[in-house]
C-alpha positions, 0 to 999 in steps of 0.5 A: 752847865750850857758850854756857850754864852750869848754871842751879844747880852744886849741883843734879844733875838728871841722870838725871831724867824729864819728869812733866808740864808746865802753864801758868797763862796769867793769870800766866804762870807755867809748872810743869815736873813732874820725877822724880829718879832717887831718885824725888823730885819736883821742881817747876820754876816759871817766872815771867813766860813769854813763849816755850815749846817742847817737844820729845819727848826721854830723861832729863834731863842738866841745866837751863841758862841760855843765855848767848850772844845769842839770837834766840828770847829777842830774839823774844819781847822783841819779841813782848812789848814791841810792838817796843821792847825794854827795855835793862835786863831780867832775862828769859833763855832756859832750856834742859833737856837730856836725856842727848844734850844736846839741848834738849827744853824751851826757856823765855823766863821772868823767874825761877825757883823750886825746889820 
C-alpha cells in the first residue's frame, strides 16, 4: 500500500516536465516551474521550506503528500526547531514523481500555492 496520496485529486500533472526550480532563502519560499502537456505553465510555490532534494528523472506522473512517518520530515523538524519539535505543526514531506513513480523531487514545506 502507497504511504502518499494525491496532493490535489482534481489535478492531473501527468505527463508534465520539470522547467526549472529557484529558492528565495530570505522567506524560504521554493518555486517549482512546470510544463503541461498542453504547454501550460504551472508554478508551484512552496512555503516555509526546510528540506529539498532533487533528483534527475522523466516526465511527471503526479505530486504527493506522504502520509506515513518520515525521517526526512523528523529531520528537518529537528534541524529547524534545535531539537525540540513542536507536537501540532502544519509542516509535511511533498513528493513529485515521474512516469516510474520515483521520487525526483523531495520537499519538507509548510504550504502550497498553484499558480
Amino acid at each position: 500500500m502507497k504511504e502518499y496520496k494525491p496532493i490535489d485529486p482534481n489535478i492531473s500533472f501527468a505527463d508534465a516536465a520539470l522547467i526549472s526550480f529557484d529558492f528565495k532563502d530570505d522567506n524560504q519560499i521554493l518555486n517549482v516551474f512546470l510544463k503541461a502537456w498542453n504547454e501550460k505553465i504551472i508554478k508551484l510555490s512552496f512555503e516555509s521550506v526546510l528540506y529539498f532534494q532533487y533528483n534527475s528523472g522523466d516526465f511527471i506522473l503526479d505530486i504527493y503528500e506522504y502520509t506515513g512517518v518520515s525521517s526526512i520530515v523528523k529531520n528537518a523538524l529537528i534541524k529547524e526547531f534545535n531539537n525540540k519539535i513542536p507536537p501540532n505543526h502544519n509542516y509535511k514531506l511533498i513528493l513529485i514523481n515521474d512516469i516510474y513513480d520515483f521520487s525526483i523531487i523531495k520537499i519538507v514545506c509548510a504550504g502550497l500555492i498553484f499558480e
